[in-house]
Each structure stands twice: as structure tokens, then as C-alpha cells.
C-alpha positions in Angstrom: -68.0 -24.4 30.4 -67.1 -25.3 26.7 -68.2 -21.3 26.0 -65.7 -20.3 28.8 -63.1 -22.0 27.5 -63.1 -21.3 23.9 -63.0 -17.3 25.3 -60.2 -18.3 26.9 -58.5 -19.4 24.2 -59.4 -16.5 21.8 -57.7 -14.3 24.2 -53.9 -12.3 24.2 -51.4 -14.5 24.2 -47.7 -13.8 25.1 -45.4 -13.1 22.1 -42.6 -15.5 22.5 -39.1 -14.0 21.8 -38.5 -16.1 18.9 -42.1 -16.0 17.4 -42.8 -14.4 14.4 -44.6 -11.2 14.5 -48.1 -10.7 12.6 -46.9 -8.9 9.3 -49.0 -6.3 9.7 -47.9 -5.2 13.2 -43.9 -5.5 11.9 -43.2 -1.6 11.0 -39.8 -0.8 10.5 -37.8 0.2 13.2 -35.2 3.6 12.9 -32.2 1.7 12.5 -33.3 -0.2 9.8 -34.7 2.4 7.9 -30.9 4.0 8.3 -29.2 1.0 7.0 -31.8 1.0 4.1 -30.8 4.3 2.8 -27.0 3.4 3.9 -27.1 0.8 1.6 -29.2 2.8 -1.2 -26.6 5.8 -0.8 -23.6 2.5 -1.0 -24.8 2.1 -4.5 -25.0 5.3 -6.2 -21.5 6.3 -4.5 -20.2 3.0 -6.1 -22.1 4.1 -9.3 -20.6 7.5 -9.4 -16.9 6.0 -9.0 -17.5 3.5 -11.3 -18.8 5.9 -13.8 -15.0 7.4 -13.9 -15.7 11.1 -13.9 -12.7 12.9 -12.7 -12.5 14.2 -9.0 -16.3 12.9 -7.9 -15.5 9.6 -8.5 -12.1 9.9 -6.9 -13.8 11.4 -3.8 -16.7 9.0 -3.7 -14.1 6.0 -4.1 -11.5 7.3 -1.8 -13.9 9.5 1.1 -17.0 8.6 1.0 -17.4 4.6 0.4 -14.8 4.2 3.7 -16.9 6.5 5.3 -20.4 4.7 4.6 -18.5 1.1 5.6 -17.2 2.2 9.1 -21.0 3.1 10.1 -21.5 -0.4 9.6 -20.4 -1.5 13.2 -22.2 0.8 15.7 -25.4 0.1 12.9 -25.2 -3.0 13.7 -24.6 -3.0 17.2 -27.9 -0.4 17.0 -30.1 -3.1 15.6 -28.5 -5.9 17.8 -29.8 -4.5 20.9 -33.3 -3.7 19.1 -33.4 -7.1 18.4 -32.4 -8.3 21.5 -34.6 -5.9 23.8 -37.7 -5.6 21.8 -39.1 -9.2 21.0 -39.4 -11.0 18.7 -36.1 -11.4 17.7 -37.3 -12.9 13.7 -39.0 -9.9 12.4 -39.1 -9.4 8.2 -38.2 -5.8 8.4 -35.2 -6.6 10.5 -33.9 -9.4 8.2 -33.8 -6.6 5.4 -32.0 -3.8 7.8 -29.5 -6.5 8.8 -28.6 -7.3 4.9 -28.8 -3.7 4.0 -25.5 -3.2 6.5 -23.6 -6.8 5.0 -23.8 -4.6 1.8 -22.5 -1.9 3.1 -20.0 -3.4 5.0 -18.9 -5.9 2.0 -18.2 -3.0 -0.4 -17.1 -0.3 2.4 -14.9 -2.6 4.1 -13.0 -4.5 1.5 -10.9 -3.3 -1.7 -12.9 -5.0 -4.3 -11.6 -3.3 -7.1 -9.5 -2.2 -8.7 -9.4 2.5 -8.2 -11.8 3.6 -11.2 -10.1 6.2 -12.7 -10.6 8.5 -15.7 -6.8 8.6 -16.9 -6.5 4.4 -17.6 -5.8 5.4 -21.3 -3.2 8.7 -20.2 -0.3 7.9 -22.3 2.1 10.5 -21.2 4.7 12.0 -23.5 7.5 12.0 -21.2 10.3 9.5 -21.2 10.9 8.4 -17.7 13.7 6.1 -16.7 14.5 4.2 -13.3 15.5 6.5 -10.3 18.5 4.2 -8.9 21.4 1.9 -9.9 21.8 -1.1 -9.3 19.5 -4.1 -8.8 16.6 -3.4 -7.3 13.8 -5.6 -6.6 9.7 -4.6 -7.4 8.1 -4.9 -4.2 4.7 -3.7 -5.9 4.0 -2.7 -9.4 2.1 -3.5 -12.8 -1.8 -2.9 -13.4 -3.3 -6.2 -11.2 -4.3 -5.8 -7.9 -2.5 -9.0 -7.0 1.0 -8.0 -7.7 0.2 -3.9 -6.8 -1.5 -3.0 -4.1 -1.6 0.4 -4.6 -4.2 -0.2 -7.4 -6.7 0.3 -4.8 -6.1 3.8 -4.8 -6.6 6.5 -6.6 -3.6 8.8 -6.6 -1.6 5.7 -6.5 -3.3 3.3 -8.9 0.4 2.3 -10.8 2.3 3.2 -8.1 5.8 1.4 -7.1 7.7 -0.3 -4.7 11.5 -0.4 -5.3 13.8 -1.7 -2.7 17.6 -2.4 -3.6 19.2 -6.9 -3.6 22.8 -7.5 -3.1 23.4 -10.9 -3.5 19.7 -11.9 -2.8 18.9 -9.9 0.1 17.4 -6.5 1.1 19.5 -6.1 4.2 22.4 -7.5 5.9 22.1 -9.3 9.3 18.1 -9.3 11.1 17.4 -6.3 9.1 15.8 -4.8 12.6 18.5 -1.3 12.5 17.4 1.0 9.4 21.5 1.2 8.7 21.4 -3.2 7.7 18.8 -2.3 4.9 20.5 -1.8 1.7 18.2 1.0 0.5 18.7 3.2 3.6 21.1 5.5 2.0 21.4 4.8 -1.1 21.2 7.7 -3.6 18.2 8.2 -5.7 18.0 9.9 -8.7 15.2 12.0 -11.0 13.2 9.9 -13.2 13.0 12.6 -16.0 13.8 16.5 -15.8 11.0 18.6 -14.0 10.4 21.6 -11.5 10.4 20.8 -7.8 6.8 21.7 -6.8 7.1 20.5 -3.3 10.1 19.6 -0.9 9.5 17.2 2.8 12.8 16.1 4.6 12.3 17.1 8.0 10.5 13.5 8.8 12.3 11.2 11.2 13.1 7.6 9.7 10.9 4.9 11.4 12.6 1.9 13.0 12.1 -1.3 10.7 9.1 -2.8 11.6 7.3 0.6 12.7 5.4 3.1 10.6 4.1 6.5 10.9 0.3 6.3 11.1 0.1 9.7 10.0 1.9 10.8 7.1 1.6 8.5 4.7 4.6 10.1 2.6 7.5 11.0 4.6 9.8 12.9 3.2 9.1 13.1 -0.3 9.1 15.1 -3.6 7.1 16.1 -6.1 9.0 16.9 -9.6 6.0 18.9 -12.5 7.7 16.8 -15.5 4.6 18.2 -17.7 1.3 19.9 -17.7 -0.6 18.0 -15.5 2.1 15.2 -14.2 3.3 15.3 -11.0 5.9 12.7 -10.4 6.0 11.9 -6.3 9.2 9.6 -4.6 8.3 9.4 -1.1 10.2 7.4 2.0 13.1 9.7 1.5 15.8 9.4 4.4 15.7 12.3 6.3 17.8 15.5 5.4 18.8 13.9 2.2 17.1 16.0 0.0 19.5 17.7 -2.3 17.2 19.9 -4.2 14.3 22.7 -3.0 10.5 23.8 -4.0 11.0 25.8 -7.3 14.2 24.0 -8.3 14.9 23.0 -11.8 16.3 19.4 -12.0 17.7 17.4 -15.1 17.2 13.8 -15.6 19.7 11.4 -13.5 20.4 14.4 -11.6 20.7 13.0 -7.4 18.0 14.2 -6.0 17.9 12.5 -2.3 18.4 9.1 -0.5 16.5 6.4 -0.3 14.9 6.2 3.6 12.1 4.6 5.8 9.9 8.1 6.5 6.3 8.0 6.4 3.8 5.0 6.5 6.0 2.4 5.7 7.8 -0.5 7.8 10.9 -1.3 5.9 13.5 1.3 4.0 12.3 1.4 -0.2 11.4 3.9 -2.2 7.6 5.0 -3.2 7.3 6.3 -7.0 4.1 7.4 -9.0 3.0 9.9 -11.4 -1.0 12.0 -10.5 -2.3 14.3 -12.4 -2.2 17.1 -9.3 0.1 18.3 -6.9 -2.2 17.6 -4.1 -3.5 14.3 -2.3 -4.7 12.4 -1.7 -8.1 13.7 -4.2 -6.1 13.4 -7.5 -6.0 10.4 -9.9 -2.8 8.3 -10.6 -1.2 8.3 -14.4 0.1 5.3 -15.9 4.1 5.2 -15.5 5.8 3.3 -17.8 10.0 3.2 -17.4 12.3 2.8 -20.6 15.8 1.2 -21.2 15.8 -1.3 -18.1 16.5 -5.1 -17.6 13.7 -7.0 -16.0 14.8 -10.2 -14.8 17.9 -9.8 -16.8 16.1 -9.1 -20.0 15.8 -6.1 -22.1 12.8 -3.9 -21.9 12.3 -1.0 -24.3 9.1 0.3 -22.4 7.4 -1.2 -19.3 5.7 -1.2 -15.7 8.2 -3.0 -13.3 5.8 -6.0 -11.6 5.3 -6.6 -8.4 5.0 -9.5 -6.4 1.9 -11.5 -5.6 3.1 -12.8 -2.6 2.4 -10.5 0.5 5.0 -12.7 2.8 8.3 -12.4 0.3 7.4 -9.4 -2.0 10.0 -10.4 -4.5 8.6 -9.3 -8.1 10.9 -8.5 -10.9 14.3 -6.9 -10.3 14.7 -4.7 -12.5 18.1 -2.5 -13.2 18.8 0.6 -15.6 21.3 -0.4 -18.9 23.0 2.4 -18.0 24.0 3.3 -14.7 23.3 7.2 -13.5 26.7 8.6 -12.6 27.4 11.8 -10.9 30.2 13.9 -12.2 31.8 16.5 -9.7 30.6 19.4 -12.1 26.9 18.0 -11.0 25.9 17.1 -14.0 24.2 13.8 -14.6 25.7 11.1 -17.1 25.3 7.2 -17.8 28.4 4.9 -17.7 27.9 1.3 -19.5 27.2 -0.8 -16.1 23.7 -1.2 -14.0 24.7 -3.9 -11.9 26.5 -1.5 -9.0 24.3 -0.5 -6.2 25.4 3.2 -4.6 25.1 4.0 -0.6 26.1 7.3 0.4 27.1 8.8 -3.0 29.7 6.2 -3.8 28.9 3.6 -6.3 29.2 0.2 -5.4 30.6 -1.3 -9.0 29.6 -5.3 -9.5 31.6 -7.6 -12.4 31.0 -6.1 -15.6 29.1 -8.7 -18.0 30.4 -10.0 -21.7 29.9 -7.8 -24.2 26.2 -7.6 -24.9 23.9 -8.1 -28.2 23.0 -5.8 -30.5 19.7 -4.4 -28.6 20.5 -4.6 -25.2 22.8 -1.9 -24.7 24.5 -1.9 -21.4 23.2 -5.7 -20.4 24.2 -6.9 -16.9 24.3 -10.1 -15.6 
């Protein structure tokens, strides 16, 4: 009996679904071995972008590390039912698949840095000043993440946000028709003098609060101001562009009106300088703006900042020392006063300030 029993005992016994398997009988399973090299291929892409070499790391930042983070879902879901159908659930090798896809789906899935490009020391040549009058307020700007969240991407890494304040406000009423938004209309002018290498304005303007899920742009243009800078204003209202592909334009010269076309829920206007014509595989310059109040104080040469609240997006207002003004003949001129705000080619004058100190030419209150 005693012999009987201990043969008994030495026999098969029933693997429980939360019993750990032998080591030697836990192989990896398919999936696993997927999320492995998901997670191995995570890494170099990261290392390529992070080594800042031109176009590859722009592609590998902006394509492919997206790309690798949205397989982490149905990789997952993969594995789950593995787990849940072939017992026992606590296996080694599936611990490591299951990390493998948190690392991919921690650095596909969130903007944890800041877009590596190769142009962060670009200084460009060209003197660019703000393309409105009036007061405007910086809705996203400057080199942090927390106050630009463009900086996540590449093409757009010192992108802007401008949107225009009268008396504290960026639209009149519930803001919820595009005509209450201050910006909708109002005329916007070129930066610096360039060629007009590419002219949208057949877009429709979204309602406040909806966006265009496709074109990310709107209507838009792209002004060459120099070898290799391409100057892009995008949300342009629709059928306000005043200019074509191949035209020259001069500084301050009115080039469209400010609108609500493209990916974007309220009116403002979209500004950044890429070294290429195309997009989104191109990599942002820095863009600095001259002769503008920021806050009401002087700035020789700057980047406008954002704000780092999401919920009011109030950053710097910012306003030119000298207002663009469009003479009949066409031609672009400054008159001594930033502090009007133009809608539909008229400008809006505010009171003129006291006679400002040597050095801030033009000051506003």
C-alpha cells in the first residue's frame, strides 16, 4: 500500500492556472518574441532621432515611433488572450513580452521630448517682424514644451500661436460664430519679403469648437524668404489670400486674413519657419521677431511665449512698435502706433500713448 501510494503521488499533476510553470518548459510564445523586437526596434528609432541627423531622425521621430506605439494595443490584447487561454497565466517569458510593450507604449504614446532636430543652432540671417497690428496674445510659443506645444514636432518645433485681445478678450459674446472672434478677418501681413512658393485658400473655415481632422494647415502660405527658409502662416480665412504661387511679396505687404481653416478649433493664426517646402518630413528653424512689445516692454529680438496653461492660453501679448499700414499705391509702410487691431482692411486705431523713451520707438500702452 505505502508503494502504491507514493506512485501515486509521483504522478502528473494538473497545472493550476495561476501556477508557475517549470522554467524549462516556459519557451517564449510568438507575441512575445514580437514585442521583444518592438521594443529593441523602439530604441534604435529613438537613438537615430536623438542622434539629430537631418531627415532620418525627423522620419524616425515623426513616422515611425507613432507607428511602433499604436501596435502596442492589439500586442497586448494578443498576449492577453495567450495568457488567459493557455495556462498558467504567471509565466517568466510573458512578464518580459508584457514590459517590452509598456516601453513601447510609454515612448510611442506620449510626447516625451522635446522634436530632436539638427537646426537648434540655425541662426537665420533674415529680419522678420510680427505679421499683424495690434495686440495680439501668444497662444504657444518659446523653446519649452510647457508653454509650446508645437515643440513636439519637427516641422513645427518654434512654431506660433497668435490670436488678436481687445480689451481682454479674444471674441465678443459666447465666441461659438467664427464672425465674434476677433481674429476672424483681420488682415495679416508678410513677416519679411519672400517668393510665394505655395498658395491654399479654397478651405472652408471650421465652426469654433470643430476642426478639420485632415488638413492640418488650412489655407495657408509658404513665403521662400532665403535659401532654405520657408516661412508657413496657416488658418487663413478662406478666399482671403491676396497673393499667388510665384508672387514676389515685400515686407508688411497684406498678404491674407486671419481665419479658422485646417486643424484648429478657434480663429488664430499658425506661423513657423522649416527648412523645406514640404511636410510634414522637414525640420523647423528657430524664428526670432524684432522691434515688438512684449508685455508692454521693448524687445529688440525675441520668441513671443506662450502660455503654460492649456485651459486659458494667455502667454505674452505681444504688439509691433510700429504698426503695418497699407497705402492705396500697395505699398507697405509703418505709422508710429501698434495698439490698433485691423478687421477687414480697416484699422481699428486705440489711444495713442505719451511720448515714449529713447529706445522704445513707437511704445504703446
Amino acid at each position: 500500500m505505502q508503494h502504491e501510494t507514493e506512485h501515486e503521488d509521483q504522478g502528473p499533476k494538473p497545472r493550476g492556472i495561476f501556477k508557475k510553470m517549470n522554467p524549462e518548459d516556459d519557451r517564449f510564445e510568438m507575441w512575445a518574441k514580437i514585442a521583444i523586437a518592438l521594443a529593441a526596434l523602439m530604441v534604435v528609432t529613438y537613438a537615430v532621432a536623438l542622434l539629430k541627423l537631418g531627415k532620418p531622425s525627423v522620419i524616425a521621430h515623426a513616422t515611425i515611433i507613432p507607428m511602433l506605439g499604436m501596435l502596442t494595443l492589439p500586442m497586448a490584447f494578443w498576449g492577453l488572450l495567450r495568457t488567459l487561454f493557455q495556462p498558467p497565466v504567471i509565466r517568466r517569458t510573458r512578464t518580459i513580452g508584457f514590459g517590452a510593450l509598456l516601453v513601447v507604449g510609454m515612448l510611442g504614446n506620449r510626447p516625451v521630448m522635446s522634436a530632436p532636430v539638427s537646426t537648434v543652432d540655425y541662426a537665420s540671417e533674415v529680419r522678420f517682424e510680427l505679421p499683424f497690428n495690434g495686440r495680439w496674445v501668444t497662444l504657444a510659443g518659446g523653446e519649452e514644451r510647457e508653454t509650446n506645444y508645437h515643440a513636439t514636432t519637427a516641422m513645427m518645433r518654434w512654431g506660433y500661436d497668435f490670436a488678436p485681445l481687445v480689451e481682454g478678450s479674444r471674441f465678443e459674446g459666447d465666441g461659438s460664430k467664427l464672425e465674434q472672434h476677433h481674429c476672424f478677418g483681420a488682415p495679416v501681413y508678410a513677416p519679411a519679403a519672400g517668393e510665394v512658393v505655395r498658395a491654399v485658400g479654397s478651405e472652408i473655415d471650421q465652426v469654433p469648437g470643430e476642426f478639420d481632422p485632415v488638413s492640418v494647415l488650412g489655407n495657408h502660405l509658404v513665403l521662400r524668404v532665403a535659401d532654405g527658409e520657408y516661412l508657413f502662416m496657416a488658418h487663413l480665412q478662406r478666399g482671403s489670400l491676396k497673393v499667388s504661387g510665384g508672387d514676389t511679396v515685400e515686407a508688411g505687404q497684406e498678404v491674407a486674413a486671419c481665419g479658422n481653416s485646417g486643424r484648429t478649433y478657434t480663429p488664430h493664426l499658425h506661423v513657423h519657419l522649416q527648412n523645406s517646402p514640404e511636410v510634414p518630413i522637414a525640420e523647423s528653424l528657430p524664428l526670432y521677431f524684432e522691434n515688438y512689445l512684449a508685455d508692454g516692454e521693448p524687445v529688440e529680438r525675441g520668441m513671443p511665449v506662450g502660455s503654460s496653461d492649456v485651459e486659458t492660453q494667455v502667454g505674452e501679448i505681444v504688439e509691433r512698435q510700429e504698426a503695418w499700414l497699407v497705402k492705396a499705391s500697395g505699398e507697405a509702410a509703418s505709422v508710429d502706433d501698434g495698439a490698433g487691431v485691423q478687421k477687414g482692411g480697416d484699422l481699428v486705431e486705440a489711444e495713442a500713448a505719451d511720448a515714449p523713451e529713447a529706445g522704445a520707438e513707437g511704445t504703446s500702452e
